[in-house]
C-alpha positions in Angstrom: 156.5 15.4 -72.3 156.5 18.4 -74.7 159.8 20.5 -73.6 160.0 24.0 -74.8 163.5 24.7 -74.3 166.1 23.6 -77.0 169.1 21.4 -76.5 171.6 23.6 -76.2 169.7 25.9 -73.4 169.1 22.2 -71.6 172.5 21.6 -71.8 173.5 25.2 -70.4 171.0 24.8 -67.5 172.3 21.7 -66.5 175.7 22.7 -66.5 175.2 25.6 -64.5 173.0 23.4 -62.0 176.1 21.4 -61.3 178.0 24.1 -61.1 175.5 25.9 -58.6 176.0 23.2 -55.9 179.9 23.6 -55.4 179.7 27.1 -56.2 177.6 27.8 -52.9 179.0 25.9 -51.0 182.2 26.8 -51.2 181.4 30.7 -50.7 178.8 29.7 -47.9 182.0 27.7 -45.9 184.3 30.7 -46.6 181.8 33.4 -45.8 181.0 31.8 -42.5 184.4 31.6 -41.6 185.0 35.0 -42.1 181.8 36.1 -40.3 182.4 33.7 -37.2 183.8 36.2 -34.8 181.4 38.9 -35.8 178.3 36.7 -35.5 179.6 35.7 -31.7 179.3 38.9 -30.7 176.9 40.4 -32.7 174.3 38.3 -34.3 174.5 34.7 -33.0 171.9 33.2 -35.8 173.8 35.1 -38.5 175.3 31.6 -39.5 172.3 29.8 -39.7 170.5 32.6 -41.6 173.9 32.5 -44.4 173.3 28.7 -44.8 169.3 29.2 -45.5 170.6 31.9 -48.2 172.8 29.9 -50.0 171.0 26.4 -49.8 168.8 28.2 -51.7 170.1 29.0 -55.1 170.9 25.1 -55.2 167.3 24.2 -54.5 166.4 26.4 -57.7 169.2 24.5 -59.8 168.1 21.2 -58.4 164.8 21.5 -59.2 165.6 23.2 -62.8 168.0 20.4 -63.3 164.9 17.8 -62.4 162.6 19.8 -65.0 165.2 19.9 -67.6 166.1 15.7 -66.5 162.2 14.9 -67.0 161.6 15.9 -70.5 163.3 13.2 -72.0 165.7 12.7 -74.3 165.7 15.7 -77.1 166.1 13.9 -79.6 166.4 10.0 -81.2 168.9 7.9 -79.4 172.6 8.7 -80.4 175.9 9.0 -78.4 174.8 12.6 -78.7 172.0 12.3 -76.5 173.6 9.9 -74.5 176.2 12.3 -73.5 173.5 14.9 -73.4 171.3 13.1 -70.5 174.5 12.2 -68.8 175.2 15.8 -68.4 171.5 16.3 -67.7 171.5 13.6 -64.9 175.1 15.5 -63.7 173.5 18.5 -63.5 171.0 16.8 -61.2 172.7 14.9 -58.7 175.3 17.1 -58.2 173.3 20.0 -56.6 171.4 17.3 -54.5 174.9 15.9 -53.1 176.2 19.8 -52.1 172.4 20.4 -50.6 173.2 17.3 -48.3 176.2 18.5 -47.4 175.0 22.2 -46.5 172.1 21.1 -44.4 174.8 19.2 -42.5 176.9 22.2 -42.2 173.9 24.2 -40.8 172.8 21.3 -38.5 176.1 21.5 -37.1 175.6 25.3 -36.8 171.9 25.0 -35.1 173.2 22.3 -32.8 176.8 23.0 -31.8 176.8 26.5 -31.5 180.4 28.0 -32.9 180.6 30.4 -29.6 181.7 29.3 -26.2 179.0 31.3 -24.2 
């Protein structure tokens, strides 16, 4: 596969693709826990709707990490490139592990409702 992007712009999406998982996470737990009360007595499926929002920026990097994963190597086998596809493969499986753990969080927001009604 013919990849149009160079090395160093394969390496800078997959960095920020593993950076995009922990990222959104982190401000989706903290944004929820400062919206709780407000969402109890305002807009109940304001939590839900804040984990569909930030799940997904990491979808995008997932699947640009994917894109960037499946057009091979850049160049002939070196420790280079080995480090290169490591960091490529990093920048995939690290926005799939924070998307499991965000569609967990908002299952236990759809399921166990966070106000005592």
């Amino acid at each position: 596969m013919v990849s149009l992007v160079k090395p160093a712009d394969r390496l800078r999406i997959a960095w920020c693709a593993a950076a995009a998982g922990p990222i959104c996470w982190f401000a989706q737990l903290l944004i929820s826990y400062a919206l709780i009360a407000r969402a109890c007595v305002n807009f109940p499926s304001l939590l839900a709707i804040l984990g569909c929002v930030f799940t997904i920026p990491v979808l995008i990097a997932a699947l640009a990490a994917w894109r960037v994963y499946q057009a091979g190597p850049a160049a002939a086998e070196s420790t280079a490139t080995g480090r290169a596809r490591f960091v490529e493969l990093l920048g995939l499986v690290t926005p799939l592990v924070f998307l499991v753990a965000m569609l967990w969080q908002d299952l236990a927001v759809v399921f166990f409702p966070p106000c005592d009604r």
